[in-house]
N, C-alpha and C positions, 0 to 999 in steps of 0.2 A: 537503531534501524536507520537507513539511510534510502532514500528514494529516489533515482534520476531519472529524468525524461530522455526520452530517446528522440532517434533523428525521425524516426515513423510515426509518431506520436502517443506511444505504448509507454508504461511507465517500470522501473525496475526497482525491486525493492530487494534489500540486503540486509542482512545483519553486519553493524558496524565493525563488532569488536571480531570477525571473521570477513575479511574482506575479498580473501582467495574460494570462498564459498559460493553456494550457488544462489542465484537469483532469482525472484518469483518475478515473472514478467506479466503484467497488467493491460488491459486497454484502458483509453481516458475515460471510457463508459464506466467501465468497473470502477476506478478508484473512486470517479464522482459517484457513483453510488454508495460506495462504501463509505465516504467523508458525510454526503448528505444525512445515510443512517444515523452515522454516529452524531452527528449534530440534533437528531432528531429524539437520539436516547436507545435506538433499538441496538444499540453494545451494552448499555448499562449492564443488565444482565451479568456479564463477563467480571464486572466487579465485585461481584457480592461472592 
C-alpha cells in the first residue's frame, strides 16, 4: 500500500504492487480518523 499527499490536502492511497491502478482518494479528516481508530484498537477486530 502506498499513500501520497496531495497538493489540496487529500490523501491517495494505492496498491503498491499495481501502480497503474486506481486510487482511493482521502480527506485529512478521514485518514486521521481512520489512524486515530486504529491506534485506539477499533481495527483489531479485522485481525481475528
Amino acid at each position: 500500500m502506498e499513500a501520497k499527499p496531495l497538493d489540496d490536502g487529500r490523501v491517495a492511497l494505492r496498491q503498491s504492487t499495481d501502480p497503474d491502478g486506481p486510487a482511493l482518494i482521502y480527506t485529512r479528516g478521514e485518514i486521521a480518523a481512520f489512524i486515530i481508530g486504529a491506534k485506539s484498537g477499533d481495527a483489531d477486530f479485522l485481525l481475528s
